[in-house]
C-alpha positions as CSV (number, residue, x, y, z in Angstrom):
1,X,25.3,4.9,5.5
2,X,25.0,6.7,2.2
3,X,23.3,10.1,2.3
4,X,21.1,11.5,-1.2
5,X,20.4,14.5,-1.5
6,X,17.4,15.2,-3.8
7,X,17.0,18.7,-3.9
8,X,17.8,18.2,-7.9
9,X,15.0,15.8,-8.5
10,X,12.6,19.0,-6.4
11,X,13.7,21.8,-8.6
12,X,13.6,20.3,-11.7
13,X,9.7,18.3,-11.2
14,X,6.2,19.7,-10.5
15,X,3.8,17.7,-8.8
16,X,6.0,14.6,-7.6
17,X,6.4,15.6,-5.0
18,X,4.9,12.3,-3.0
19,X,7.2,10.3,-4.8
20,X,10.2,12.3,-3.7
21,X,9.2,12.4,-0.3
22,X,8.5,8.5,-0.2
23,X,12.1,8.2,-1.8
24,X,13.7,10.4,1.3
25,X,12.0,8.4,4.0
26,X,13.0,5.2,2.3
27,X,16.8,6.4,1.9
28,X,16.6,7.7,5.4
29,X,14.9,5.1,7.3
30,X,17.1,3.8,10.0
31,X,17.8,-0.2,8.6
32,X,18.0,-1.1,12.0
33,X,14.1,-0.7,12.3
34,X,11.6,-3.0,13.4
35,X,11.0,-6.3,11.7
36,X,8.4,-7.5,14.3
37,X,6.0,-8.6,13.4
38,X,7.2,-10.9,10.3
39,X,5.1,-10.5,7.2
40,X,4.3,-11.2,3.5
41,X,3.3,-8.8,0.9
42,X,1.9,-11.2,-2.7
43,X,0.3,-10.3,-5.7
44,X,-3.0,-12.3,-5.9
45,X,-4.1,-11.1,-9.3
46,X,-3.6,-8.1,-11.7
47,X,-4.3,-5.0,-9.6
48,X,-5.0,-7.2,-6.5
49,X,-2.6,-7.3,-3.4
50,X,-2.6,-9.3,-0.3
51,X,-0.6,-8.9,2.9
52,X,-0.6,-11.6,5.2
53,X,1.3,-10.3,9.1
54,X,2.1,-13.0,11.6
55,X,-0.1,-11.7,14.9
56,X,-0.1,-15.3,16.8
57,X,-1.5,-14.5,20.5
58,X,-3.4,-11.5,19.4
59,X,-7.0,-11.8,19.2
60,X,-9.6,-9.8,16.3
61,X,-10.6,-7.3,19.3
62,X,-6.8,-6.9,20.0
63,X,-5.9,-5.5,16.2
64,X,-6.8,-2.4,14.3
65,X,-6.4,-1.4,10.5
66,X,-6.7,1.4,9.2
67,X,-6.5,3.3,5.9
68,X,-5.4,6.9,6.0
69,X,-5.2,8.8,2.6
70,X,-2.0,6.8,1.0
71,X,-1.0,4.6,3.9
72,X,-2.4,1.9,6.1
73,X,-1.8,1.3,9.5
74,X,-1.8,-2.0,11.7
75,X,-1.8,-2.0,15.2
76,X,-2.0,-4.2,18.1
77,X,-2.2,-3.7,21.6
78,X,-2.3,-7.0,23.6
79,X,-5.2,-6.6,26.4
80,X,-3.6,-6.9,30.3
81,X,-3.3,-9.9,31.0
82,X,-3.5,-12.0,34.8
83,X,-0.8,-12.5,37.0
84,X,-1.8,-16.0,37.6
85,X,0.2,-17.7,35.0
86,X,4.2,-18.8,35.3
87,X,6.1,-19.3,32.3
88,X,9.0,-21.9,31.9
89,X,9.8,-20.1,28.4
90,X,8.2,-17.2,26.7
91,X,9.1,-17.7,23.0
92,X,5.6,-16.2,21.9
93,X,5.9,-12.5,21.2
94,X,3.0,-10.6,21.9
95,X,4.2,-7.2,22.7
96,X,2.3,-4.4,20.8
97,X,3.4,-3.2,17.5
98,X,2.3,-0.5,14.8
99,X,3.5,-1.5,11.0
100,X,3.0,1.4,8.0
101,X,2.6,0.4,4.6
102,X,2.8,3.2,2.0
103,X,-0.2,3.0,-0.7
104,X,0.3,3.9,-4.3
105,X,-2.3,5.7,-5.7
106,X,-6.0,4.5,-6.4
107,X,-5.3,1.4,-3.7
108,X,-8.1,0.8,-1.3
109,X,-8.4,-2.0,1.7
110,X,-11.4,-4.0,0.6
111,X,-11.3,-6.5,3.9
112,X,-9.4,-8.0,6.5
113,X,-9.5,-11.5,7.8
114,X,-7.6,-13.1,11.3
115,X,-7.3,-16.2,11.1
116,X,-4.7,-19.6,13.0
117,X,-2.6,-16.8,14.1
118,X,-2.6,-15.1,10.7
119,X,-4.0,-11.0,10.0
120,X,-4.7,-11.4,5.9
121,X,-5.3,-7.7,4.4
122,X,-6.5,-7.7,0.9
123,X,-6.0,-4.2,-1.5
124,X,-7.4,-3.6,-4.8
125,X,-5.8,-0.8,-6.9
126,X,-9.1,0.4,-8.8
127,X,-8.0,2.8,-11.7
128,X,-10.9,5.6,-12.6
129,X,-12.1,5.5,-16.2
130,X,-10.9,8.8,-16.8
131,X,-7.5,7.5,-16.2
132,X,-8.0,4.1,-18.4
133,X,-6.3,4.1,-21.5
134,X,-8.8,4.1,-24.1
135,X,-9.0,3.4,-27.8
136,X,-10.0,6.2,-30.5
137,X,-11.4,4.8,-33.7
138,X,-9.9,6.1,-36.8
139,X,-12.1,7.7,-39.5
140,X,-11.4,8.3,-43.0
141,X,-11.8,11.6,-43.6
142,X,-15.0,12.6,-45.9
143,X,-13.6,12.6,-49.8
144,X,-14.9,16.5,-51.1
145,X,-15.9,16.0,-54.3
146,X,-15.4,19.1,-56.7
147,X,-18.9,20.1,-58.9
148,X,-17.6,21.7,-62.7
149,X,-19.2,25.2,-62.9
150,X,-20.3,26.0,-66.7
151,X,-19.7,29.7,-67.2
């Protein structure tokens, strides 16, 4: 595996530092991590995100989501279960997981929906005004007009 070091891109910038700390944890992130469970990240409309995690045998009270600052968690914990049952094959994974998604900025959660096995999250990345670009009319600048003095 390839190590970067980024103590350049720290010295020489002021105030990214976010960005250079998402960066290391990306670079350093063991690629053997966890891809359970699957999921989808899509792009539903300009500024408008959706992700969509497979959680088949996990029920609404089972899950949690949560946005904290620039990241959302999901989590479930399956609930114990009885001992009366005997499996012939188990091919349905319902072991408890935690998933991280890093937020860029001005992204918010605005619901959550479980349904046929399916945990949709939708995100809206809402821009303030003051960060908008914004048009400035152009003027023509008052003509100043010269009066003759008679001496």
């Amino acid at each position: 595996m390839r190590s970067y070091d980024l103590s350049p891109l720290y010295r020489a910038t002021v105030g990214f530092d976010r960005m250079a700390d998402l960066l290391d944890r990306v670079l350093t992130q063991d690629s053997t991590a966890s891809t359970y469970p699957p999921y989808n990240i899509e792009k539903t409309q300009d500024g408008a995100y959706r992700i969509s995690i497979a959680v088949a045998g996990f029920a609404e009270n089972e899950l949690n989501v949560e946005q904290r600052e620039q990241e959302l968690i999901v989590a479930a914990r399956k609930a114990a279960e009885n001992g009366d049952r005997t499996y012939l094959h188990r091919g349905i994974a319902t072991r408890a997981f935690e998933k991280r998604f890093q937020l860029a900025d001005h992204v918010r959660v605005t619901g959550a929906i479980h349904e046929n096995g399916m945990l949709h999250i939708d995100l809206l990345r809402e821009v303030p005004e003051a960060l908008k670009p914004r048009q400035i009319a152009i003027t023509t600048a008052p003509s100043k007009v010269i009066e003759a003095q008679t001496a």
